[in-house]
Backbone as a ProteinNet text record, in pm:
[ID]
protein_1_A
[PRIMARY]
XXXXXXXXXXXXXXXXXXXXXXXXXXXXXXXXXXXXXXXXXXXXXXXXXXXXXXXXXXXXXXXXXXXXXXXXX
[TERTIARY]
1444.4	1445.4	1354.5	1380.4	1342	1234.9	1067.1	1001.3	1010	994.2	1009	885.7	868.3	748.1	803.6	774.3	773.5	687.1	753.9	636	703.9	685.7	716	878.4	891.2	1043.2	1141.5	1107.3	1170.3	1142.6	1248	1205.6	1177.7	1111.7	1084	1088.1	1173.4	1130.4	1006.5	999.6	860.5	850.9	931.3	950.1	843.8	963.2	883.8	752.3	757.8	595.2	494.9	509.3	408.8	422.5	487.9	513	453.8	426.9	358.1	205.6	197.5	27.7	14.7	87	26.6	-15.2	77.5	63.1	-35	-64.2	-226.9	-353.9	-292.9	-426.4	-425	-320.3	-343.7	-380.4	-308.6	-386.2	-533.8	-579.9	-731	-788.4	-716.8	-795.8	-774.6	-640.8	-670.1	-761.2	-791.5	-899.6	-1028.1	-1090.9	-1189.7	-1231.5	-1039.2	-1082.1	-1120.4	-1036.3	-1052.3	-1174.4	-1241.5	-1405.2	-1520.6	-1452.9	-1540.8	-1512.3	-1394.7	-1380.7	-1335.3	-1258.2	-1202.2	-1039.2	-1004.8	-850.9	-906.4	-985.7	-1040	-1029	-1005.9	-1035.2	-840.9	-804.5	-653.6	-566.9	-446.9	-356.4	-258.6	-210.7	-115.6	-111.1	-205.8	-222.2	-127.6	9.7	101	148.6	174.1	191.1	81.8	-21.4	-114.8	-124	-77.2	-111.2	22.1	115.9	266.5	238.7	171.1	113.1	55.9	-63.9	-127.4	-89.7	29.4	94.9	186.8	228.4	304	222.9	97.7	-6.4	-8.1	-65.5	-121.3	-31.6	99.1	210.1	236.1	260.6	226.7	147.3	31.1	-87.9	-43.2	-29.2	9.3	98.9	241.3	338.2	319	254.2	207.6	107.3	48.7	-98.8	-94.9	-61.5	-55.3	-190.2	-213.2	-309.2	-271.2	-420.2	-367.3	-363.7	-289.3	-224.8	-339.5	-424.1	-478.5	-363.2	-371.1	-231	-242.9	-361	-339.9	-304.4	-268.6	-229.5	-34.6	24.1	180.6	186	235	275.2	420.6
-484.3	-342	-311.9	-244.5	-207.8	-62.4	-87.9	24.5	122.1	243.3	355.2	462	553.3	622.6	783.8	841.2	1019	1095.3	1154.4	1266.9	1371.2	1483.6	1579.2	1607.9	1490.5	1509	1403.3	1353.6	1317.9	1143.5	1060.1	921.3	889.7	771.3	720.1	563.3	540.9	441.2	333.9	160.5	169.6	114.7	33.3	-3.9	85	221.5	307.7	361.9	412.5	434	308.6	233.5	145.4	106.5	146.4	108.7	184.5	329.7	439.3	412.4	371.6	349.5	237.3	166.9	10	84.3	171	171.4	298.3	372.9	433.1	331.2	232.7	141.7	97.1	42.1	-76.8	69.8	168.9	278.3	295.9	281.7	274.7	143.7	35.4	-108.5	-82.8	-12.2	-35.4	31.8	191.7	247.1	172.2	155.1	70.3	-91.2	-113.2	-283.3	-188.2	-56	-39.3	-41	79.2	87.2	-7	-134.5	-249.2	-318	-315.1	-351.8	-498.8	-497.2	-600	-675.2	-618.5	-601	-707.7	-719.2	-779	-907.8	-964.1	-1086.4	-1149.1	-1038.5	-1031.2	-1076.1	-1175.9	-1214.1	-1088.8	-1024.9	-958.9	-849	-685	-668.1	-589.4	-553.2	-495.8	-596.6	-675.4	-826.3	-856	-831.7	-842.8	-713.1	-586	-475.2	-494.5	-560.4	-574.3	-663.2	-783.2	-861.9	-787	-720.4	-663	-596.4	-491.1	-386.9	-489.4	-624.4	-678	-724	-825.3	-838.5	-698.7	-654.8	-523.2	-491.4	-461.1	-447.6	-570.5	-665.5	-760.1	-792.4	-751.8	-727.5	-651.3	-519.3	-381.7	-424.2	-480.1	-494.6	-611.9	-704.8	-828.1	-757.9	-729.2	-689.6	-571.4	-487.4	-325.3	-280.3	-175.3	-90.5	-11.3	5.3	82.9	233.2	321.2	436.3	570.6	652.8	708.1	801.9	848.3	962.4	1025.8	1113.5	1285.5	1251.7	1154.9	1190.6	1187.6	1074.8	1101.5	1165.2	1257.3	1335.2	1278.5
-1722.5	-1697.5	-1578.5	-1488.3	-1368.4	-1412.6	-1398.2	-1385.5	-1308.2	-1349.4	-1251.8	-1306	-1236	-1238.4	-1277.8	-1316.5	-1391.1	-1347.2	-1208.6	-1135.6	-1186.2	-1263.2	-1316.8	-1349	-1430.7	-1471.9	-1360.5	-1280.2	-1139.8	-1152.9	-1187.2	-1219.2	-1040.2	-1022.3	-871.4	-904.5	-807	-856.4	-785.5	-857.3	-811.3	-677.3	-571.6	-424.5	-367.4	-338.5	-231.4	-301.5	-396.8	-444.3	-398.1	-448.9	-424.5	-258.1	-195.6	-33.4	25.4	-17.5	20.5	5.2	-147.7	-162.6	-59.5	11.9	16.2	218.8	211.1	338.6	367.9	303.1	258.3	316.6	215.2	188.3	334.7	399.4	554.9	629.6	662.8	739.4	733.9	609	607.2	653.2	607.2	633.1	792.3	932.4	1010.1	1116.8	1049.7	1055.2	1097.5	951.8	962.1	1041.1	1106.7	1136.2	1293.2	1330.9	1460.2	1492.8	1362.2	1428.8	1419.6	1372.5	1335.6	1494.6	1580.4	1721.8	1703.6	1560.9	1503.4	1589.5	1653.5	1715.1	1874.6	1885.3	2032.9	1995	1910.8	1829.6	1787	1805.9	1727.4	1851.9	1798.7	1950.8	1950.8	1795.8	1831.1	1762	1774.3	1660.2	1618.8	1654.3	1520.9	1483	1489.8	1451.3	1321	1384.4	1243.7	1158.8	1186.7	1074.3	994.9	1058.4	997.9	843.3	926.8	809.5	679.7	744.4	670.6	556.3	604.2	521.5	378.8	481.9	403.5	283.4	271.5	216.7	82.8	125.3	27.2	-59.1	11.3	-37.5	-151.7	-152.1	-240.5	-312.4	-312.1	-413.9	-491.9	-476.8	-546.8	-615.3	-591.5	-697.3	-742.3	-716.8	-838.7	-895.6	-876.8	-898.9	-984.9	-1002.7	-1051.5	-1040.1	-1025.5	-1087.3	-1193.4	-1271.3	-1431.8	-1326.6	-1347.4	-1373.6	-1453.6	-1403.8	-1536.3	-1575.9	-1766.6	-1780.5	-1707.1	-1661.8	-1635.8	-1472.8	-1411.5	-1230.6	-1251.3	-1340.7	-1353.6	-1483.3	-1494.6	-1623.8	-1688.1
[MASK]
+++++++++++++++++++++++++++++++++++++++++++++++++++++++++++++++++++++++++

């Protein structure tokens, strides 16, 4: 059975949800690699945030995070 998520009556399923958080998360990791002056070091870097997104993205759906009730109803 394929999980899906319940935002106010509205099943989602879980791909793009979790594609959204994952790409939250690399927007911030590339934030922070910018102001770390981390990219000077990098041969290719959408090449590497591509990675990146892919990474996270794969954490998240192996990985889950618990859910608290009161954010999906």
């Amino acid at each position: 059975m394929i999980q899906e998520y319940t935002v106010h009556g509205i099943l989602i399923a879980t791909a793009p949800f979790t594609a959204c958080v994952a790409l939250v998360i690399a927007f911030a990791m590339h934030r922070v690699l910018m102001a770390l002056r981390f990219y000077r070091w990098v041969w290719h870097p959408i090449l590497f945030d591509s990675a990146m997104f892919m990474l996270v993205w794969a954490l998240i759906t192996f990985h889950p995070l618990p859910i608290p009730q009161g954010l999906l109803p």
